[in-house]
DRENDO-1510 file (C-alpha; in Angstrom, 1 decimal, always signed):
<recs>
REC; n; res; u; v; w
REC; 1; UNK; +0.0; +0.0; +0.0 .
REC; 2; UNK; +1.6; +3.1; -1.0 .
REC; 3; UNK; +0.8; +6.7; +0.4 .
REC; 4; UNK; +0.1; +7.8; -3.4 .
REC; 5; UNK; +0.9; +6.9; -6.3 .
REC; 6; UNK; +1.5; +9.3; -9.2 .
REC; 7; UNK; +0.3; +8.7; -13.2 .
REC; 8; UNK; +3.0; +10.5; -15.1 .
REC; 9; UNK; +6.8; +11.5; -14.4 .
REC; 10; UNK; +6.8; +14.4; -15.6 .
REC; 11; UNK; +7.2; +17.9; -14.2 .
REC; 12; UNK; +3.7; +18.1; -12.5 .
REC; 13; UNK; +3.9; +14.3; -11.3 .
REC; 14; UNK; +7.9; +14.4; -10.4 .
REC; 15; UNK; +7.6; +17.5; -8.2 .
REC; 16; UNK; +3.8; +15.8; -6.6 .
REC; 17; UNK; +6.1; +12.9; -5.8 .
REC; 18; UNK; +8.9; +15.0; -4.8 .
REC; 19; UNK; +7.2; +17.1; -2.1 .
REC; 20; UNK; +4.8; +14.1; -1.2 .
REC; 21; UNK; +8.4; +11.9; -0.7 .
REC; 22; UNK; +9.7; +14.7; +1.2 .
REC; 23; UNK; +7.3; +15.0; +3.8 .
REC; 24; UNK; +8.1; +11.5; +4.8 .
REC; 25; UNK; +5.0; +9.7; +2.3 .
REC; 26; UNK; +5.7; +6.4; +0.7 .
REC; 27; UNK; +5.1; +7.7; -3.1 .
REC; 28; UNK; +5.1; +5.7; -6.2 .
REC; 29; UNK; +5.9; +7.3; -9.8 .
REC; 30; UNK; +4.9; +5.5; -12.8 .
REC; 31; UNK; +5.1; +6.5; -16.7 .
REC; 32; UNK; +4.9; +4.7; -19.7 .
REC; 33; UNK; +7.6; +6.5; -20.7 .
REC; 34; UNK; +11.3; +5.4; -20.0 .
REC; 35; UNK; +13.7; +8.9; -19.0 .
REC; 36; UNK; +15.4; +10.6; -19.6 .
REC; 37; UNK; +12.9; +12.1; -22.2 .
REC; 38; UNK; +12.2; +14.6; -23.9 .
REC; 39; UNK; +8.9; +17.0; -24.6 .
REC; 40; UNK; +8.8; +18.0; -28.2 .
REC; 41; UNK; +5.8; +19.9; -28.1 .
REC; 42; UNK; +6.7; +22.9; -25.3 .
REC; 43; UNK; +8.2; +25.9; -25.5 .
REC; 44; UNK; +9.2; +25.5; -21.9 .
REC; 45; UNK; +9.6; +28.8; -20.4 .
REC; 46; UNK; +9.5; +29.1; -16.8 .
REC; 47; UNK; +8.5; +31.9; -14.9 .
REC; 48; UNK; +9.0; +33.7; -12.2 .
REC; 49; UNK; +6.9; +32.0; -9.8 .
REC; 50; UNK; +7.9; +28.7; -11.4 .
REC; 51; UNK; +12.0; +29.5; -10.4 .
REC; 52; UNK; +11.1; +30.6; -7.2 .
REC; 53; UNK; +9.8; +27.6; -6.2 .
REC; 54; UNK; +12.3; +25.2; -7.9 .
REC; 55; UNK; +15.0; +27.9; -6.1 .
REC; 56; UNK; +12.9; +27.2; -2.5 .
REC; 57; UNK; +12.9; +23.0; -3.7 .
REC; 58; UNK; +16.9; +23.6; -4.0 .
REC; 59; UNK; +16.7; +22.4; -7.8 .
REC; 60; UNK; +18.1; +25.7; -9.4 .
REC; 61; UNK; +22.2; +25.2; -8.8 .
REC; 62; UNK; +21.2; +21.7; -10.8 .
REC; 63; UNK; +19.5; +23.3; -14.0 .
REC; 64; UNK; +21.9; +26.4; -13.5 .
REC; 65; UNK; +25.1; +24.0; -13.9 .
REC; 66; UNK; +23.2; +22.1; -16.7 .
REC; 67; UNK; +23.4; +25.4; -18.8 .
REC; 68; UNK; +20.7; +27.0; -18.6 .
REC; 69; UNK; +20.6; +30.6; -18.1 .
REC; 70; UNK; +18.6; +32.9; -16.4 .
REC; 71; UNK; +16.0; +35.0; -17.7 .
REC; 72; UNK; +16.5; +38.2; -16.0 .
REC; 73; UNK; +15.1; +41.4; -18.5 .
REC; 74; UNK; +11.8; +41.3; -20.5 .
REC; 75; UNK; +10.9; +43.5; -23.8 .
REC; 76; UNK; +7.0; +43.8; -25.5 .
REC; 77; UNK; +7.5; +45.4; -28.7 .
REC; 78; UNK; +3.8; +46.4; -29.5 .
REC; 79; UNK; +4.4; +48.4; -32.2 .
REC; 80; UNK; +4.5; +52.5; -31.5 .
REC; 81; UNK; +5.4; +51.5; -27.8 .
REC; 82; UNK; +8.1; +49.2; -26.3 .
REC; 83; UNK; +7.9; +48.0; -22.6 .
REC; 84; UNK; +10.7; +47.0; -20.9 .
REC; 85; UNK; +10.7; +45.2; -17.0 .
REC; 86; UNK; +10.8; +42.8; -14.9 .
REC; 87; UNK; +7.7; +41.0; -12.7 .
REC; 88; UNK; +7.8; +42.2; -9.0 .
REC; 89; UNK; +8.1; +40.3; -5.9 .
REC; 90; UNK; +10.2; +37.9; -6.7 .
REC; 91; UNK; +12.7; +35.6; -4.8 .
REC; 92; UNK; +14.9; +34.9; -7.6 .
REC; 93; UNK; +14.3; +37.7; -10.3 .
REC; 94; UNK; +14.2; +35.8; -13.5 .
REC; 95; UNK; +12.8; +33.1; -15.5 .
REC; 96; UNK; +13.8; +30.3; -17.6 .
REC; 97; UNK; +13.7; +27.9; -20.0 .
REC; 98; UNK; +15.2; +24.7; -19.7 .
REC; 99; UNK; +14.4; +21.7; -21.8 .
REC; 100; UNK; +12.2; +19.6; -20.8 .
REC; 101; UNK; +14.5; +16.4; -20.8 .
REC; 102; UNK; +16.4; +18.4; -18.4 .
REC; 103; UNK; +13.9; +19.8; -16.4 .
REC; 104; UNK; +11.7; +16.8; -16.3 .
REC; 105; UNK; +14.9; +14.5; -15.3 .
REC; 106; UNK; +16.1; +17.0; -12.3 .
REC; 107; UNK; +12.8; +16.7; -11.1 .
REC; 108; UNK; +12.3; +13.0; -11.1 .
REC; 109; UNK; +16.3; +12.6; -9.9 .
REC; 110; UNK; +15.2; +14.4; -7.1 .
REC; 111; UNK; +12.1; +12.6; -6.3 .
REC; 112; UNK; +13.6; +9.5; -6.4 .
REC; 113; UNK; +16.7; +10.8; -4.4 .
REC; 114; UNK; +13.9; +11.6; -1.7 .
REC; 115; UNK; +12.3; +7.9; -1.8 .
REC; 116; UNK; +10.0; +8.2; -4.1 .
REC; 117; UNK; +9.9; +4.9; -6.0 .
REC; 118; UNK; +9.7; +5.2; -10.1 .
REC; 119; UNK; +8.4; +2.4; -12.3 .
REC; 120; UNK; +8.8; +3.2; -16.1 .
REC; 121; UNK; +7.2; +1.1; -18.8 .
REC; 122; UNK; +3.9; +1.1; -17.1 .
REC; 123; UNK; +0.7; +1.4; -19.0 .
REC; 124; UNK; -2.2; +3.0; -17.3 .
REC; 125; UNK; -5.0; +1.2; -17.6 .
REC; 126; UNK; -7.8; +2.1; -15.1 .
REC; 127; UNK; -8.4; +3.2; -11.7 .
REC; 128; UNK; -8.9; +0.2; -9.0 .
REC; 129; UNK; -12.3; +1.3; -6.3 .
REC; 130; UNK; -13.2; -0.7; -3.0 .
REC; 131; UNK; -16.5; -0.9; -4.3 .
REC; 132; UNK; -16.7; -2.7; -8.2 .
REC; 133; UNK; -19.0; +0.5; -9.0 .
REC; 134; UNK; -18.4; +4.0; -10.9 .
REC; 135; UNK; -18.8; +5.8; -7.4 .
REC; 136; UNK; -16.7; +3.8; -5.3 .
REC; 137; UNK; -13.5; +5.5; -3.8 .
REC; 138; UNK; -10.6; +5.1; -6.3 .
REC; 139; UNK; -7.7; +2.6; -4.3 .
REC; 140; UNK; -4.8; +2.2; -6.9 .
REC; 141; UNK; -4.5; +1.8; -10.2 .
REC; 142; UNK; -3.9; -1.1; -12.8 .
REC; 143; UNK; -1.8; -1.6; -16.0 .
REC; 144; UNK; +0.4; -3.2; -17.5 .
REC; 145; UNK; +4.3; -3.6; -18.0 .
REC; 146; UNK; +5.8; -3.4; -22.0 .
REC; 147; UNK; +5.6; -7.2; -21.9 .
REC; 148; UNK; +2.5; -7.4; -21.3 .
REC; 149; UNK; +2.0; -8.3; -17.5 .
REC; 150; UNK; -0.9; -7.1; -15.8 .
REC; 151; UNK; +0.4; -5.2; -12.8 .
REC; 152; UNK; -1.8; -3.1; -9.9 .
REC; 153; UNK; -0.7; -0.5; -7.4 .
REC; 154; UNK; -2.8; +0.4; -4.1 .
REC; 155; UNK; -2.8; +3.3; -2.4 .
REC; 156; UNK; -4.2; +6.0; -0.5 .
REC; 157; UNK; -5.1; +8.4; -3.6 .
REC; 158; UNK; -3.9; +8.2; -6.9 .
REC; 159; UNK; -2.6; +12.0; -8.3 .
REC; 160; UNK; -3.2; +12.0; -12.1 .
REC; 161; UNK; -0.5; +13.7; -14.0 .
REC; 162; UNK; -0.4; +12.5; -17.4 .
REC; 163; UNK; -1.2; +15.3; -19.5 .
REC; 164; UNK; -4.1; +17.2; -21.6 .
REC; 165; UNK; -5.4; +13.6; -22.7 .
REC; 166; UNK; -5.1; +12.1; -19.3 .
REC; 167; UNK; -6.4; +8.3; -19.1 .
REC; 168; UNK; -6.7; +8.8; -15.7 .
REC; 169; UNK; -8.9; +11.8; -16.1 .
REC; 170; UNK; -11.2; +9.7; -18.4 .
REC; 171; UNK; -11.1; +7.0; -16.2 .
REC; 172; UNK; -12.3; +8.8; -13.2 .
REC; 173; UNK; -15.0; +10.7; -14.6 .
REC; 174; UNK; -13.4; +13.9; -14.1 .
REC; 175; UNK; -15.7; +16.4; -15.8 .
REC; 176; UNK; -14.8; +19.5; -17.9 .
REC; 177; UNK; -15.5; +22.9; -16.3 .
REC; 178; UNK; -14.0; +24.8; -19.5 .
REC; 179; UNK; -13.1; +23.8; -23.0 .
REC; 180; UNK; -11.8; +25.4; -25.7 .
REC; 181; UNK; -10.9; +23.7; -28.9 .
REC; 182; UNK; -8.1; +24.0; -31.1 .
REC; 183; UNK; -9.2; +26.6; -33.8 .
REC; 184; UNK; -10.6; +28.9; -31.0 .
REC; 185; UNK; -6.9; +29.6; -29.1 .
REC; 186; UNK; -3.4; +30.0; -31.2 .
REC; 187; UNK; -1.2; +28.3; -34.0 .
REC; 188; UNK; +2.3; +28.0; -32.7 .
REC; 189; UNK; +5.2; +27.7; -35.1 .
REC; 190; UNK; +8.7; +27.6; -34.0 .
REC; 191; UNK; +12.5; +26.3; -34.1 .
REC; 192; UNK; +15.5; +26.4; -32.6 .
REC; 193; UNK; +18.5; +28.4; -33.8 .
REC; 194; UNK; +22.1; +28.8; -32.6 .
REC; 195; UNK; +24.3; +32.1; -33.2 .
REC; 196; UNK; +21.3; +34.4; -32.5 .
REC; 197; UNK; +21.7; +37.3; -29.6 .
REC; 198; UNK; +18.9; +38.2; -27.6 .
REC; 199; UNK; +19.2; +40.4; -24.8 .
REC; 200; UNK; +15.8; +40.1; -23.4 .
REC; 201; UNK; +13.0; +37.7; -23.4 .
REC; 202; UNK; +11.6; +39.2; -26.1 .
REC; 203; UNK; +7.6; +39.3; -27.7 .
REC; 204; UNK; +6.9; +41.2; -30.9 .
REC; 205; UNK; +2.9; +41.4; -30.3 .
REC; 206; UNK; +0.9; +43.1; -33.4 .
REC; 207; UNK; -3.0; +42.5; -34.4 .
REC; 208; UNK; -3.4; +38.5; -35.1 .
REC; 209; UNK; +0.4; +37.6; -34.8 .
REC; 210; UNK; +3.3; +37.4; -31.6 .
REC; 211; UNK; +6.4; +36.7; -32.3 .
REC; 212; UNK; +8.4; +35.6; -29.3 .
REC; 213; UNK; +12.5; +34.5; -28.5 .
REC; 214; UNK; +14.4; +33.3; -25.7 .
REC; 215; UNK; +17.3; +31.3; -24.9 .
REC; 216; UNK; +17.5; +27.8; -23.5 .
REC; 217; UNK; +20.1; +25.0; -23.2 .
REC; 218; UNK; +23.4; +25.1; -25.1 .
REC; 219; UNK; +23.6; +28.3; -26.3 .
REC; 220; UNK; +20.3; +27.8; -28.6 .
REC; 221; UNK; +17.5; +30.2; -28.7 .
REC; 222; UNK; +14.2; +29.4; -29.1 .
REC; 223; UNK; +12.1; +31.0; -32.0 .
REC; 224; UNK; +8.4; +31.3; -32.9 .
REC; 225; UNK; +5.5; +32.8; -33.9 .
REC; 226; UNK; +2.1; +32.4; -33.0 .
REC; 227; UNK; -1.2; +33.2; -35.1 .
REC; 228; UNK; -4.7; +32.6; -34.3 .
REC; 229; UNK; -5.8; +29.0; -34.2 .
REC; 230; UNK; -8.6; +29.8; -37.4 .
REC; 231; UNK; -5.4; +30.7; -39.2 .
REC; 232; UNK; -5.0; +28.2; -42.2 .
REC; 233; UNK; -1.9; +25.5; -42.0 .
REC; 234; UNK; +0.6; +25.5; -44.7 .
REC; 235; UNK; +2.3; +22.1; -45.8 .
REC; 236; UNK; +5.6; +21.4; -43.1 .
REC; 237; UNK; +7.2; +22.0; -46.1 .
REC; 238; UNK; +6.4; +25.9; -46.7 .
REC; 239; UNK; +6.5; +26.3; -43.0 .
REC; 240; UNK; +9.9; +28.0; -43.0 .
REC; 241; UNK; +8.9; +30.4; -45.8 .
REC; 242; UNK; +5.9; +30.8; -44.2 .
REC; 243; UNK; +7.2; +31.8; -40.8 .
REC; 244; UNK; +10.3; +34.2; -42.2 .
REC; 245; UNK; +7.6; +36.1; -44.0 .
REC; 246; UNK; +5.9; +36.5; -40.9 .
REC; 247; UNK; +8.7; +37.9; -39.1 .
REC; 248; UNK; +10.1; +40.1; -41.4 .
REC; 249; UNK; +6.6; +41.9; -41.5 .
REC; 250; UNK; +6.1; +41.6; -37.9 .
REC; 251; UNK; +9.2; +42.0; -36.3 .
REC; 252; UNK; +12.0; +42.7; -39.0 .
REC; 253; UNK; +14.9; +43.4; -36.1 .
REC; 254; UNK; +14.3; +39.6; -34.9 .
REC; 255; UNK; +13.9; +38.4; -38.6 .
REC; 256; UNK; +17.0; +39.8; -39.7 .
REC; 257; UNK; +18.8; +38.0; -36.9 .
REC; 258; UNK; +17.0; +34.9; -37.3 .
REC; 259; UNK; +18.2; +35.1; -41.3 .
REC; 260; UNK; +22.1; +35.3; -39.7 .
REC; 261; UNK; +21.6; +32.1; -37.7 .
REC; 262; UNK; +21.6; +28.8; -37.8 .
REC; 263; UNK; +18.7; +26.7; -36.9 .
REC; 264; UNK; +19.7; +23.3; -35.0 .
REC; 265; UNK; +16.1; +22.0; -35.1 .
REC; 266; UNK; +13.2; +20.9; -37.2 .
REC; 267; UNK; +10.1; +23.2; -37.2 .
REC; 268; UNK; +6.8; +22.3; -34.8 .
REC; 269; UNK; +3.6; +23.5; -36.0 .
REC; 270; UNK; +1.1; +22.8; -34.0 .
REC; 271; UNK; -2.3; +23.9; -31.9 .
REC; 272; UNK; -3.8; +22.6; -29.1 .
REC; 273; UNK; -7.2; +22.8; -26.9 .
REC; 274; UNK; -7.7; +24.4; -23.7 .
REC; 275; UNK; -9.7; +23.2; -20.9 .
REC; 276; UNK; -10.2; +23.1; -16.9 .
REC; 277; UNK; -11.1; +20.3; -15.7 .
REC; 278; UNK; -12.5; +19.1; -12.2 .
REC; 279; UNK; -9.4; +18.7; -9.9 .
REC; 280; UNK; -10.6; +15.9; -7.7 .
REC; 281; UNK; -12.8; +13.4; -6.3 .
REC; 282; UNK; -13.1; +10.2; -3.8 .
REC; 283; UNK; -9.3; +8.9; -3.9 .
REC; 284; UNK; -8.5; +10.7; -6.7 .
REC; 285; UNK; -6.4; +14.4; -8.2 .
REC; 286; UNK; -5.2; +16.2; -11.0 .
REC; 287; UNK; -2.7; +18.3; -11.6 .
REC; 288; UNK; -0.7; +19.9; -14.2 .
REC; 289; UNK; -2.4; +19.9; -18.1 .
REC; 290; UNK; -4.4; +17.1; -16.9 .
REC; 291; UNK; -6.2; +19.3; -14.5 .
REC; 292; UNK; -5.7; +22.4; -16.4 .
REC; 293; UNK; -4.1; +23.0; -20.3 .
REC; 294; UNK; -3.8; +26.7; -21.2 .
REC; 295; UNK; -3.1; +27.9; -24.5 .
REC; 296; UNK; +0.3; +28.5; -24.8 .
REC; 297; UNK; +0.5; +31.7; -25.7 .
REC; 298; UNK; +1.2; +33.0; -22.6 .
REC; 299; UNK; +3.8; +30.2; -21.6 .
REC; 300; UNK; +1.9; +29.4; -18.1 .
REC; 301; UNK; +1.7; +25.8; -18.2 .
REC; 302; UNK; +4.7; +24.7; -16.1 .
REC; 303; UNK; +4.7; +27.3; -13.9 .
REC; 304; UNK; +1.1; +26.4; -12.8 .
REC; 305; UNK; +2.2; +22.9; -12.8 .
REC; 306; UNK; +4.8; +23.5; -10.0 .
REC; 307; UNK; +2.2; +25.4; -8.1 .
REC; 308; UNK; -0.3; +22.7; -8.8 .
REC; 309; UNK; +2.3; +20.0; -7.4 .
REC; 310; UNK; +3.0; +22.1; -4.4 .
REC; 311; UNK; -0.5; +23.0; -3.3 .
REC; 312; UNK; -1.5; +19.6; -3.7 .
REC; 313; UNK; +1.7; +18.0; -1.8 .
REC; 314; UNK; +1.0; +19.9; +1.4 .
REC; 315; UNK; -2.8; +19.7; +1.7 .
REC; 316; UNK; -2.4; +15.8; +0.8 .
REC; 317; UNK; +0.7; +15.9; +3.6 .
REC; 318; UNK; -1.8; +17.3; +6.0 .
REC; 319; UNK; -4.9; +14.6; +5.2 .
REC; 320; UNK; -2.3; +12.0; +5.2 .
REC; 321; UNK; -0.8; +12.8; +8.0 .
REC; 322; UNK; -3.6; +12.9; +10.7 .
REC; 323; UNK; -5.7; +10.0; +8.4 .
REC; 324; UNK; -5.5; +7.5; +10.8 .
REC; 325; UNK; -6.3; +10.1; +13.8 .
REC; 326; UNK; -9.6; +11.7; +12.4 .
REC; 327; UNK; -10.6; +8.7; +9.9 .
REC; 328; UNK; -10.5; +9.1; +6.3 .
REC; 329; UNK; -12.9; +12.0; +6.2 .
REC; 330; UNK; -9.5; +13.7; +6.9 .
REC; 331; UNK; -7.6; +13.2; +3.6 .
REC; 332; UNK; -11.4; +13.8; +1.9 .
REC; 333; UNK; -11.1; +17.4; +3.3 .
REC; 334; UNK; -7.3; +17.8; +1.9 .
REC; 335; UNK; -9.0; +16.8; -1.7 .
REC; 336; UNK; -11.8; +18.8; -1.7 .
REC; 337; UNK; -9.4; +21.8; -0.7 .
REC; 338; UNK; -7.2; +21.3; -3.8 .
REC; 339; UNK; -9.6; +22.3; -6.6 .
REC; 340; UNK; -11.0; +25.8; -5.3 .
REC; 341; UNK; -7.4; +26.8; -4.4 .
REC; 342; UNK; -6.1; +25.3; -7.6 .
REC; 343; UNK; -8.8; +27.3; -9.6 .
REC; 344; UNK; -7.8; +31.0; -7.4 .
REC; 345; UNK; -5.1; +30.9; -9.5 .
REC; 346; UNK; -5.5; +28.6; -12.5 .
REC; 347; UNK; -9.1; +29.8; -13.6 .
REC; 348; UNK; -8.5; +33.6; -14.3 .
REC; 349; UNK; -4.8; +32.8; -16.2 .
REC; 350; UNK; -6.5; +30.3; -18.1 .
REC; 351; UNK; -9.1; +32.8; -19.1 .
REC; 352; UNK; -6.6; +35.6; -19.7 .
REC; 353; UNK; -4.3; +33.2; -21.6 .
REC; 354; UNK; -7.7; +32.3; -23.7 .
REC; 355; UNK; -8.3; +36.1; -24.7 .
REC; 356; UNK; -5.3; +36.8; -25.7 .
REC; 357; UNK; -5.2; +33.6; -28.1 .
REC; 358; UNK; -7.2; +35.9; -30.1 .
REC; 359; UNK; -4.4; +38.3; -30.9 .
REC; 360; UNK; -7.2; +40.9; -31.7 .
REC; 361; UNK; -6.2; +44.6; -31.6 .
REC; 362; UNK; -7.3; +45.7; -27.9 .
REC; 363; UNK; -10.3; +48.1; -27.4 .
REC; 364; UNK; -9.5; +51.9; -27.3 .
REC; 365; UNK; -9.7; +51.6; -23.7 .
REC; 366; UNK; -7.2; +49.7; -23.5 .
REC; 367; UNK; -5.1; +51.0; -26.0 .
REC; 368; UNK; -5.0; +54.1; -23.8 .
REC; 369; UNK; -3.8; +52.2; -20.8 .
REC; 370; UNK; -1.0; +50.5; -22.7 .
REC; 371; UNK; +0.0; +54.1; -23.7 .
REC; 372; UNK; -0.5; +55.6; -20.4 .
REC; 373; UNK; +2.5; +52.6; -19.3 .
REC; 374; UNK; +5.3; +54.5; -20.9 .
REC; 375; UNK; +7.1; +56.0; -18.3 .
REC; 376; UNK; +5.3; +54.2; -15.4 .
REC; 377; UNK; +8.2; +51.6; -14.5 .
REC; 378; UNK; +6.2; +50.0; -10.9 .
REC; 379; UNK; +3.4; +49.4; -13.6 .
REC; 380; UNK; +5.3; +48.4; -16.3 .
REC; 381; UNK; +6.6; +45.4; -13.8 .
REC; 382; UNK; +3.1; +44.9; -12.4 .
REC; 383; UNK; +2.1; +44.1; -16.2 .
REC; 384; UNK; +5.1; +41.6; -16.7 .
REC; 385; UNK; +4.0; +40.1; -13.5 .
REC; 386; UNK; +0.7; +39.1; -14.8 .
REC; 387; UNK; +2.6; +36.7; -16.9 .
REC; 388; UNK; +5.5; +35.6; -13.8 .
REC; 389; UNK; +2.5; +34.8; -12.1 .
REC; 390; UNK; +3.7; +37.2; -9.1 .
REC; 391; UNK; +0.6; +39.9; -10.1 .
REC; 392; UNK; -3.0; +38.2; -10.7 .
REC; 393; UNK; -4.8; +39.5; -14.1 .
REC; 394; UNK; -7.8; +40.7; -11.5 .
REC; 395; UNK; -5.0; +42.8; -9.6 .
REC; 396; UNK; -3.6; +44.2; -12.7 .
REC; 397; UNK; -7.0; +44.9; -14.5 .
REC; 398; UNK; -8.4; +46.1; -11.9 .
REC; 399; UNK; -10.5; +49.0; -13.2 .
REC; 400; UNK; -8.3; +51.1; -9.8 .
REC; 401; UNK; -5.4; +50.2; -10.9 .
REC; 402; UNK; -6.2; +51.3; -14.7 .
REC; 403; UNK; -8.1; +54.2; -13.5 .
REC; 404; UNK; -4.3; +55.0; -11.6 .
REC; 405; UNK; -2.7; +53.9; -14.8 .
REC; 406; UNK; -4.1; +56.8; -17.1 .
REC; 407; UNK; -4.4; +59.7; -13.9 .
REC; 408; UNK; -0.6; +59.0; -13.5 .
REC; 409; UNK; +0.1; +59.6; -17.1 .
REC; 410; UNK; -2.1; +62.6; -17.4 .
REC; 411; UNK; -0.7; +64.2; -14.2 .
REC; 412; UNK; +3.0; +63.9; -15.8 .
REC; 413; UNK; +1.8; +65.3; -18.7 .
REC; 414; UNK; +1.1; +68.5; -17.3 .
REC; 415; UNK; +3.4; +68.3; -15.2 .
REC; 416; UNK; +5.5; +72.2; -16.5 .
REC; 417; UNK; +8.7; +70.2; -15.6 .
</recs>
């Protein structure tokens, strides 16, 4: 009988099993997958509230020495205005972007460093309950090893972190709250290139097109552009044409650097749905895209998978913990904590994440806000913090804060001095 046992190795399962394995809980990871391994589909940017808690987990001197830089200074190019800054209130000041067989693998090493137990090669198959019935409380899970023996796993709860198509999800009955299909959120192109400066993280955001850059592992810089999800495909074979013509109408500084480099990978076009769905039940969570995928145009998904894995390890630690005190009503309690203070958080950046997949040109209103930035640097930071996760959209938006926005510029311009 294991404490938990996690669906998926990956960043959302490995830090769950991590934290869980930690707090002295017998964990048990398993993945069909066998690692290291790699992500193919993720621009895997980290922010700020993402590297503070890898910092606070004592994982950053690891993805540090594995050559990954930090992210430190932040540019939106929108055209007539450029704003430059950095999210406040942070412990570490910076993002990044490792790879995800590096990030993925520093996170499992250290679960399993922390006794955690891994088994790789394992099929999920279903959900075992202690009653044979759709409602009973889910006990384990069963699958099945790439020979094909049937194996089974019981435990406490079973954490479900095996991604935007989650088995586990399905086989749980976890319903959708929120779903968004692939033509209604954005088209992401990108490669990778060596010999390419950047300075900053940079986005290049115009009406119906962002172009984006930042570097990663071994001196490489990731590159891409992102249209909206209606947009029609082009054969993989005019995708490069497709996307330099983008940039050098866009963003002709970036495309003229991308032109001078070298690109060290093969393109990925590709869209994907959005959705938010229930984040437990009886035995039973989910965390990372399985709970939550948000469109990727605002880069969120790992960061709220950290925060995911960490708001569920503690309030599991606690039900856990005094289980066999107070009875299993206990650990019930922890679970049905998880979801509302998962969705504080996760609901209103999905939703933000979702407007801006439309890459529309923003109302008047807010075009006069985005104006009324220049020259405001607290607020400049406060923006870029919606997107570290260390401001809320609903902080930022507030219609206070813009109202404070627009009276600080028109105060410095009639200001004589």
């Amino acid at each position: 009988m294991f404490d938990a046992v996690v669906v998926g190795a990956r960043c959302a399962g490995a830090a769950t099993a991590l934290l869980l394995a930690r707090q002295g809980h017998r964990v048990l990871i398993v993945d069909q997958a066998h690692f290291p391994s790699d992500v193919r589909l993720s621009t895997h940017l980290v922010w700020h509230a993402g590297v503070d808690l890898l910092d606070r987990w004592g994982l950053l001197p690891t993805l540090q020495a594995s050559g990954c830089p930090l992210l430190t200074d932040f540019a939106l190019d929108m055209g007539g205005l450029v704003l430059q800054g950095q999210p406040p209130g942070t412990r570490v000041g910076a993002a990044m972007a490792p790879r995800r067989v590096v990030l993925d693998q520093v996170l499992l090493d250290a679960a399993v460093a922390a006794g955690a137990e891994l088994r790789e090669g394992v099929t999920f198959e279903d959900v075992l309950r202690e009653q044979e019935s759709a409602e009973g409380r889910v006990c384990g899970i069963r699958g099945r090893l790439q020979d094909g023996q049937p194996v089974q796993f019981e435990a406490r709860v079973v954490v479900g972190a095996d991604g935007t198509h989650s088995p586990l999800a399905r086989a749980v009955g976890a319903r959708e709250l929120v779903r968004h299909g692939k033509d209604e959120g954005s088209y992401n192109v990108y490669a990778y290139f060596s010999g390419l400066p950047v300075d900053a993280v940079e986005f290049h955001s115009r009406p119906e097109r962002m172009a984006y850059a930042w570097h990663t592992h071994h001196g490489q810089t990731l590159v891409g552009m992102i249209l909206p999800g209606r947009s029609p495909r082009v054969p993989l074979a005019e995708v490069e044409a497709m996307f330099m013509g983008e940039l050098a109408t866009h963003a002709p500084s970036l495309a003229e650097r991308v032109r001078n480099a070298q690109r060290e990978s093969d393109w990925t076009a590709a869209s994907v749905g959005s959705h938010c769905r229930e984040a437990t039940g009886a035995g039973w969570a989910l965390v990372g895209d399985a709970g939550v995928t948000v469109d990727p145009i605002t880069a969120a998904g790992i960061t709220l998978a950290l925060r995911d894995a960490e708001l569920l390890s503690g309030l599991l630690h606690e039900g856990l913990r005094h289980e066999g005190l107070l009875g299993q009503r206990t650990l019930d309690a922890a679970l049905a904590d998880f979801g509302p203070q998962r969705d504080v958080v996760s609901r209103p950046l999905h939703q933000f994440a979702q407007d801006m997949a439309q890459l529309q040109v923003p109302p008047p209103e807010m075009v006069n806000v985005f104006m009324a930035l220049a020259g405001n640097q607290a607020q400049i930071d406060r923006y870029f913090g919606v997107f570290g996760q260390t401001v809320t959209p609903a902080e930022f938006f507030d219609p206070t804060n813009l109202q404070a926005i627009l009276s600080g510029a028109a105060a410095a311009s009639a200001d004589p001095v």
